[in-house]
C-alpha positions as CSV (number, residue, x, y, z in Angstrom):
1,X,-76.2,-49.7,-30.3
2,X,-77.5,-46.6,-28.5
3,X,-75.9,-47.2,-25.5
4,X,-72.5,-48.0,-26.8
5,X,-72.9,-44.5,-29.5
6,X,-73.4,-42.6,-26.0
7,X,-70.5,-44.4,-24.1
8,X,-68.2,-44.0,-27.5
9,X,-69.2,-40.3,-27.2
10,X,-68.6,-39.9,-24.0
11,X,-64.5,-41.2,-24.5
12,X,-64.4,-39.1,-27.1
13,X,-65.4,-36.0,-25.2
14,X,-63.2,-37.5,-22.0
15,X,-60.2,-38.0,-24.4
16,X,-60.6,-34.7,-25.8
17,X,-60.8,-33.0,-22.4
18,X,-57.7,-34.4,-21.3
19,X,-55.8,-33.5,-24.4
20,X,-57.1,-30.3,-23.8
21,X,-55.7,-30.4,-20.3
22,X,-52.4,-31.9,-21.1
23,X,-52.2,-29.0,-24.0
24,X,-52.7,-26.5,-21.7
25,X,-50.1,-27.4,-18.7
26,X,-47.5,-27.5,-21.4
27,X,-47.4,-23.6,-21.8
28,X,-45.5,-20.8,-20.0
29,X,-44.3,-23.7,-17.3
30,X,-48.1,-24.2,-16.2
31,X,-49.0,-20.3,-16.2
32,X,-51.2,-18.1,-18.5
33,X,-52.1,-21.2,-21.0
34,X,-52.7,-19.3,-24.2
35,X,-49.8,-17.4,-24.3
36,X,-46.5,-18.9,-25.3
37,X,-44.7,-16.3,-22.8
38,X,-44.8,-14.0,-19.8
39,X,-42.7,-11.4,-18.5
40,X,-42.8,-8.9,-15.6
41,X,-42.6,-5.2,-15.0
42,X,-42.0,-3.2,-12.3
43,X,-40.2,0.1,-11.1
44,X,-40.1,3.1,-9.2
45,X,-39.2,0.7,-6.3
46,X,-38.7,0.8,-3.2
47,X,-38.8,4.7,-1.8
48,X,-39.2,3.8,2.1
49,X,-37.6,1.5,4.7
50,X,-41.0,-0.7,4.5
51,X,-40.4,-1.1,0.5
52,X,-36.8,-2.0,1.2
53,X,-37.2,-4.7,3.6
54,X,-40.7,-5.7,2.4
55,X,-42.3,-4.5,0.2
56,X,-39.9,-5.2,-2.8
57,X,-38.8,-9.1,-1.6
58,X,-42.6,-10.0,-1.4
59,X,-42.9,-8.4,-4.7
60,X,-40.0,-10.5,-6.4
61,X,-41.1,-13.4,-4.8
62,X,-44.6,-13.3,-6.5
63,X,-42.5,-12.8,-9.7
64,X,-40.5,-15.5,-8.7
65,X,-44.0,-17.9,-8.5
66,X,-45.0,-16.7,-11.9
67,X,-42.1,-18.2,-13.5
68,X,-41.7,-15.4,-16.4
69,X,-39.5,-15.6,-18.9
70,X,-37.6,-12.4,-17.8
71,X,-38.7,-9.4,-16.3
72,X,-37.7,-5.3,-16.7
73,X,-37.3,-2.6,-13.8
74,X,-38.3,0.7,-15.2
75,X,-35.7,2.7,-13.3
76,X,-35.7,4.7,-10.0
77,X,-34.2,2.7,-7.3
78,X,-35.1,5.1,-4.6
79,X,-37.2,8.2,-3.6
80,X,-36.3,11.5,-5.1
81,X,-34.8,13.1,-2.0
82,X,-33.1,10.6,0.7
83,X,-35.2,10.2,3.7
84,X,-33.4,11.5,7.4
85,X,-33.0,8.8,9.5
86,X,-33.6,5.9,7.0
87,X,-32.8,2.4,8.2
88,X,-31.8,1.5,4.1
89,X,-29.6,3.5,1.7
90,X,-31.8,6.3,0.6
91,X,-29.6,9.1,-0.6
92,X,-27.2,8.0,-4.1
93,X,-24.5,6.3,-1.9
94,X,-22.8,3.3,-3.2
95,X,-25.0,0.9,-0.8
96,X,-28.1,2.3,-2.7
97,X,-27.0,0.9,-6.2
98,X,-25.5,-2.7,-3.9
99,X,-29.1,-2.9,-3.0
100,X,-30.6,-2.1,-6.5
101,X,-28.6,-5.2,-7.5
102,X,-29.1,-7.2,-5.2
103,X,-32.9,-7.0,-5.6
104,X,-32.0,-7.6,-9.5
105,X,-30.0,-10.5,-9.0
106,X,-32.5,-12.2,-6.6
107,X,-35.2,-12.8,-9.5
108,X,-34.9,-16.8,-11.1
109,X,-35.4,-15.3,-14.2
110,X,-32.9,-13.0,-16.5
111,X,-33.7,-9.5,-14.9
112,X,-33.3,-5.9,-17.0
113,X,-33.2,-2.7,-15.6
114,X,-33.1,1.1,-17.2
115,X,-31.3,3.6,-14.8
116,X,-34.1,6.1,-13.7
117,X,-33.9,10.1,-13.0
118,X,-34.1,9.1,-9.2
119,X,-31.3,6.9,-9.7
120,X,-28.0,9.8,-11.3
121,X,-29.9,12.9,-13.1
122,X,-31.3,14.0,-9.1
123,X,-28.1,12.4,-7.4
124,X,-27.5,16.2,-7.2
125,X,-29.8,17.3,-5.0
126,X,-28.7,17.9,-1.5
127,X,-31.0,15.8,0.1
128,X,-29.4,12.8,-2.2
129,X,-25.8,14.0,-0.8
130,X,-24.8,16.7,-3.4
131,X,-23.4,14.0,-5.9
132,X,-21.8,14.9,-9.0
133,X,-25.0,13.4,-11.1
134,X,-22.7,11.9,-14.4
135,X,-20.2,10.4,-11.6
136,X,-23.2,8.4,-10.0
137,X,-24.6,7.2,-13.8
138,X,-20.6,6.3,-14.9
139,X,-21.2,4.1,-11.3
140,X,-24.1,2.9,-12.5
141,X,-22.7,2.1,-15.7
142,X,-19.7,0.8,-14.4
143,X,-22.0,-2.0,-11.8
144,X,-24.4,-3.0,-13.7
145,X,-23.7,-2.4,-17.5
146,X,-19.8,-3.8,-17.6
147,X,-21.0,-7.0,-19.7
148,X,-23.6,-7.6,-22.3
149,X,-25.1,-10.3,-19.8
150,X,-28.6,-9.8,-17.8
151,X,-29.0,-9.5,-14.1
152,X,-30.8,-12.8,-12.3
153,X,-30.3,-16.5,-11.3
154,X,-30.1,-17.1,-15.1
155,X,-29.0,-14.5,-17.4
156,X,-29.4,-13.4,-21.1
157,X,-26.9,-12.0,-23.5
158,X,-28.0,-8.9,-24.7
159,X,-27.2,-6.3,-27.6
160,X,-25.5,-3.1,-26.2
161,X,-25.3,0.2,-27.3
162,X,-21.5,1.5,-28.7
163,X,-22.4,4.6,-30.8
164,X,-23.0,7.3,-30.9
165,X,-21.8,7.7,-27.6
166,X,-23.7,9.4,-24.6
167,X,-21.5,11.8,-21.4
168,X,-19.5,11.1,-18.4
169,X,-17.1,13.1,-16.1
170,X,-14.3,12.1,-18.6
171,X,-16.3,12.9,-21.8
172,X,-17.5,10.6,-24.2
173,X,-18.3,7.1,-23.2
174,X,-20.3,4.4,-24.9
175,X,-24.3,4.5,-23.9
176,X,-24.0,0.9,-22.5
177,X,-27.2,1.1,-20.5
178,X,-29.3,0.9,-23.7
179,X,-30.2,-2.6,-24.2
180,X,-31.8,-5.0,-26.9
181,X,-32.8,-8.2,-26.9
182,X,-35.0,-10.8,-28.6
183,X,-37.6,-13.7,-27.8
184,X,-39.7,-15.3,-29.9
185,X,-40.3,-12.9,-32.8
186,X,-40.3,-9.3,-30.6
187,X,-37.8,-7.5,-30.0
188,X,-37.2,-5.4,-26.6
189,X,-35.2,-2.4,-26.0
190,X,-34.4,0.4,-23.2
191,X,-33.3,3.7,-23.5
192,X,-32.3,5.7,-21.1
193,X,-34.8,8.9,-21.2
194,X,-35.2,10.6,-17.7
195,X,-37.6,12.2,-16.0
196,X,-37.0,15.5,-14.3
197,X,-37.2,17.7,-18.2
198,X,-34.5,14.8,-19.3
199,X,-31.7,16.1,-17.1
200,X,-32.8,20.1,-18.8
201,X,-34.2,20.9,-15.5
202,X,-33.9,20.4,-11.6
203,X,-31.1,21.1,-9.5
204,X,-28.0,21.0,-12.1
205,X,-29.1,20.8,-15.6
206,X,-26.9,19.4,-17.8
207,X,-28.0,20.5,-21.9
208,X,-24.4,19.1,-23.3
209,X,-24.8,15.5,-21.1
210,X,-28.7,16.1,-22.4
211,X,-27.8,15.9,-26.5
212,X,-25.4,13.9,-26.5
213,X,-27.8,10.8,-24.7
214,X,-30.9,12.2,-26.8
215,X,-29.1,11.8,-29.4
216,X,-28.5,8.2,-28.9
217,X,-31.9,7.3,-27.7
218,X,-33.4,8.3,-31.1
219,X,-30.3,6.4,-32.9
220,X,-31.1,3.4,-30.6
221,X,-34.8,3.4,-31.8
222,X,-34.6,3.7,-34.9
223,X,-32.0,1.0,-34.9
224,X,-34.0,-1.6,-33.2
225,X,-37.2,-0.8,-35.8
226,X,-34.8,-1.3,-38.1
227,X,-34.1,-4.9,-36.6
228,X,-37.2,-5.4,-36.2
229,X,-38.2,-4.9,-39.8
230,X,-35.5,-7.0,-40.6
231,X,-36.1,-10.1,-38.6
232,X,-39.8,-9.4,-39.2
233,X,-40.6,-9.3,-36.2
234,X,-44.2,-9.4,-35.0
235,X,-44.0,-6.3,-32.2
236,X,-41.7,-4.1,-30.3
237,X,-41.5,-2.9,-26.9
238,X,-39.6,-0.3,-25.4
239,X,-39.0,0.7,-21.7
240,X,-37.8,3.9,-20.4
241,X,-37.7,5.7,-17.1
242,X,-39.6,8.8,-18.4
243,X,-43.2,9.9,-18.7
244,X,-43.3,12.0,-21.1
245,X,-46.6,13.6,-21.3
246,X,-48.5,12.7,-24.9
247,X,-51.5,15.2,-24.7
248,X,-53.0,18.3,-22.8
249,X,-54.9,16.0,-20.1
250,X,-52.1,15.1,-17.6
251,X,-51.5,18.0,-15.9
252,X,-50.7,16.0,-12.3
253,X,-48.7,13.7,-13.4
254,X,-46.4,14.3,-16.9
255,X,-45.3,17.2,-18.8
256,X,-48.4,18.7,-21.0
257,X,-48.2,18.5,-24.6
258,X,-50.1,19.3,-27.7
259,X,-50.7,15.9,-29.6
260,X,-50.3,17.0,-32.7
261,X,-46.9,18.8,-32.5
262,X,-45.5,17.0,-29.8
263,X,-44.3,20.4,-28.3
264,X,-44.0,20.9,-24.3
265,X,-47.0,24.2,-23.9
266,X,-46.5,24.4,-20.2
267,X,-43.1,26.8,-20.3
268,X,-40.5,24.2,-19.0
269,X,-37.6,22.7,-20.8
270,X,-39.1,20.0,-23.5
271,X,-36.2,17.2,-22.9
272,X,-38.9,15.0,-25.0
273,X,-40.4,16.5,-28.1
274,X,-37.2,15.2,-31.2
275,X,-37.6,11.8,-29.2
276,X,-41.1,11.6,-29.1
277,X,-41.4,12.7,-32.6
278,X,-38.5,10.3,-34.0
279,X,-40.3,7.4,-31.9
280,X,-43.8,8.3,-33.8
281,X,-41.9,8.3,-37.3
282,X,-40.7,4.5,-36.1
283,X,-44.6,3.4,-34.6
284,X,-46.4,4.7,-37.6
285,X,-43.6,3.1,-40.1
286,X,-43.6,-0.1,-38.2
287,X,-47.3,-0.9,-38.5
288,X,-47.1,-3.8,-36.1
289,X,-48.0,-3.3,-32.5
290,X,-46.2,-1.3,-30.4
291,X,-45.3,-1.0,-26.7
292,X,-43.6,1.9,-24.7
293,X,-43.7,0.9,-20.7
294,X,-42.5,3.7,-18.0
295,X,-42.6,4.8,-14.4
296,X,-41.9,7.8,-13.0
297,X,-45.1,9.8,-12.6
298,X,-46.4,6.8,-10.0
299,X,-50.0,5.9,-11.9
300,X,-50.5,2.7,-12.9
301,X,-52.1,2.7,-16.2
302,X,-53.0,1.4,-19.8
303,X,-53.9,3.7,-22.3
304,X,-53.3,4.8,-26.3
305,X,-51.8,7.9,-26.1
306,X,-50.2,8.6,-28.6
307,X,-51.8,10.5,-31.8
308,X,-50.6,11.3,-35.0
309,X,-49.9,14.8,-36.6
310,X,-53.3,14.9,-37.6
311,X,-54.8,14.1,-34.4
312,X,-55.7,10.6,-35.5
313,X,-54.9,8.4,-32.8
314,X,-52.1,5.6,-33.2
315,X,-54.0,2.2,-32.7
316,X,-50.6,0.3,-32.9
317,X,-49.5,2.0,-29.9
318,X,-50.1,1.4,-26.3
319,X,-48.8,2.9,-23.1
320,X,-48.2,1.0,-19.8
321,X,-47.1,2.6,-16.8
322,X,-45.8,0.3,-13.8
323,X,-46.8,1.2,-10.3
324,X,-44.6,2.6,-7.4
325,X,-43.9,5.1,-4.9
326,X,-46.7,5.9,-2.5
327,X,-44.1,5.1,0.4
328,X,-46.3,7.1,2.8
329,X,-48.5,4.3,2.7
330,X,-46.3,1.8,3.0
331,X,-46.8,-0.8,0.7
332,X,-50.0,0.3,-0.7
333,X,-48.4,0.4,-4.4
334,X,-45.8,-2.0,-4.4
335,X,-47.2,-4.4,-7.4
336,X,-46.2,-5.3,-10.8
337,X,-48.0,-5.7,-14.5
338,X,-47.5,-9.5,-16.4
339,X,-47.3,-8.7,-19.6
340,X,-48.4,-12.0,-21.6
341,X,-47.1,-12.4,-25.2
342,X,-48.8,-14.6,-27.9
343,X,-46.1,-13.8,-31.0
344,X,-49.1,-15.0,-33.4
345,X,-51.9,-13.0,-31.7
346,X,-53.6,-10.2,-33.5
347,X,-52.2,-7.6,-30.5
348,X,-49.2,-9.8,-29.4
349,X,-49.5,-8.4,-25.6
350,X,-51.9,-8.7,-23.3
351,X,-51.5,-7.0,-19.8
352,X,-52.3,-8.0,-16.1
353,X,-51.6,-5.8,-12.8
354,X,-50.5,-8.0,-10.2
355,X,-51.4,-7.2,-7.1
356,X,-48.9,-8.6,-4.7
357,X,-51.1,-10.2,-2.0
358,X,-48.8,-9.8,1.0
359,X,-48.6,-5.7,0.0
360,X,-52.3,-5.0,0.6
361,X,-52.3,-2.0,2.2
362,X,-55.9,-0.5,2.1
363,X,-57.5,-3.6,1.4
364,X,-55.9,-6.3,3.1
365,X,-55.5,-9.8,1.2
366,X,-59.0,-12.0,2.5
């Protein structure tokens, strides 16, 4: 009787493991078992010939091998200033955006993007060939925002923005670059917010094109909390080109900011403080967590932020900054972030940098 109590036990345990096993390769088509999803982010890419040719296709096919369930490109499709001599569209030519979307459409998975400052608002730079910076974002609008429908091999209907209505050369047009879309119980957005003082700033400032789009942004948050509170959903995350600057400690890399206030104290043009303060009005109402991912200041990072009016910080709130740029070192920063969702987790998101193995720059890949 002893021996067959230790061989029952031991089928037991063997029945249990593989059960365990067979659980597990059932989730997230055989990737990140404990979370139900997975999705990719990325941006600020590519800025050099390398990135172009490179960089960027060994990047897509690692998110390509990950099998997400979609992924988001945080805006900036090329450097600020075109690069002499260049071997791939660099300045805010046509072929630039052709190769923006051609990068877009080579992902298996239903691909997002949010137009970044690099992309229109600096298009007027003469480095960038003197654009007209609205003419290049009506382009943009024009090639990749003319249906509801994703980029990628397979595509997802989104929700689009109508009104209020943002700027271009004609005058008011519909804002049809903001995005929303849900999966599983949370509910993603973008909005297009720029870098560069939000198009106050820079070579051709534009304040008119400037409220009209800020105006929308906040409209376009507060209408997907609103859909989120009505589906009740379990998180949010928004995605932006901007960094914003939060707080007094960034001085390198974002605008600086007094927490509390939200009010730009380093004397140039605050293109962010009525969004930043309408977005903290939505977090703190909300409750549930909340996500804001960006590019353009070139740090890859995970942090809270965001405090409250009292200085208290906003524990539903976290930051994630993609990586990019770096294109004097080649490759060195052309990665991504997996962000895995669990809709009945505590936190919802969980985040992983992936480090593209064929883009090792300083370290090469063992």
């Amino acid at each position: 009787m002893i021996h067959k109590s230790k061989a029952l036990v031991a089928v037991i345990f063997g029945v249990l493991a593989l059960s365990a096993g067979l659980a597990a390769a059932g989730g997230d088509k055989g990737n990140d078992k404990t979370f139900e999803y997975s999705i990719g982010l990325w941006g600020d890419l590519p800025y050099s010939d390398v990135q172009a040719t490179t960089g960027v296709p060994n990047l897509i096919a690692d998110m390509n091998a990950s099998k997400l369930s979609f992924s988001v490109h945080d805006g900036d499709l090329k450097a600020g200033s075109g690069i002499a001599g260049s071997a791939t569209p660099t300045t805010c030519s046509d072929a630039l955006y052709q190769q923006g979307l051609g990068y877009l459409n080579a992902l298996d998975a239903p691909a997002m993007f949010t137009p970044g400052d690099n992309d229109w608002t600096d298009c007027d730079r003469p480095a960038n060939g003197g654009f007209n910076s609205l003419e290049r974002l009506d382009y943009e609008r024009k090639l990749y925002f003319s249906t509801p429908l994703s980029f990628g091999r397979h595509q997802l209907v989104q929700e689009v923005q109508r009104d209020p209505t943002c700027l271009g050369v004609g005058g008011p047009t519909a804002c049809v670059e903001n995005r929303r879309w849900t999966v599983k119980d949370v509910v993603y957005a973008t909005i297009n917010v720029q870098g560069s003082c939000n198009n106050l700033c820079d070579t051709a400032p534009n304040s008119t094109e400037y409220a009209a789009r800020n105006a929308a942004d906040i409209s376009w948050l507060q209408q997907t909390f609103a859909q989120a509170k009505a589906t009740d959903a379990v998180a949010v995350m928004v995605i932006g080109q901007a960094d914003p600057g939060f707080d007094l400690s960034d001085v390198t890399r974002a605008p600086l900011r007094n927490p509390r206030t939200l009010a730009e104290t380093d004397g140039q043009p605050d293109g962010f403080q009525s969004l930043l303060s309408a977005f903290r009005d939505q977090v703190i109402a909300f409750g549930k967590p909340v996500v804001y991912v960006h590019g353009d200041s070139h740090y890859f990072r995970i942090d809270k932020p965001f405090l409250d009016a009292q200085g208290r910080r906003l524990e539903n709130f976290t930051r994630v900054e993609t990586f990019g740029d770096n294109q004097a070192n080649g490759n060195n920063d052309v990665h991504w972030v997996k962000a895995l969702v669990d809709p009945k987790s505590r936190d919802v998101f969980a985040f992983q940098p992936q480090i593209v193995p064929a883009n090792r720059v300083a370290v090469p890949a063992p």
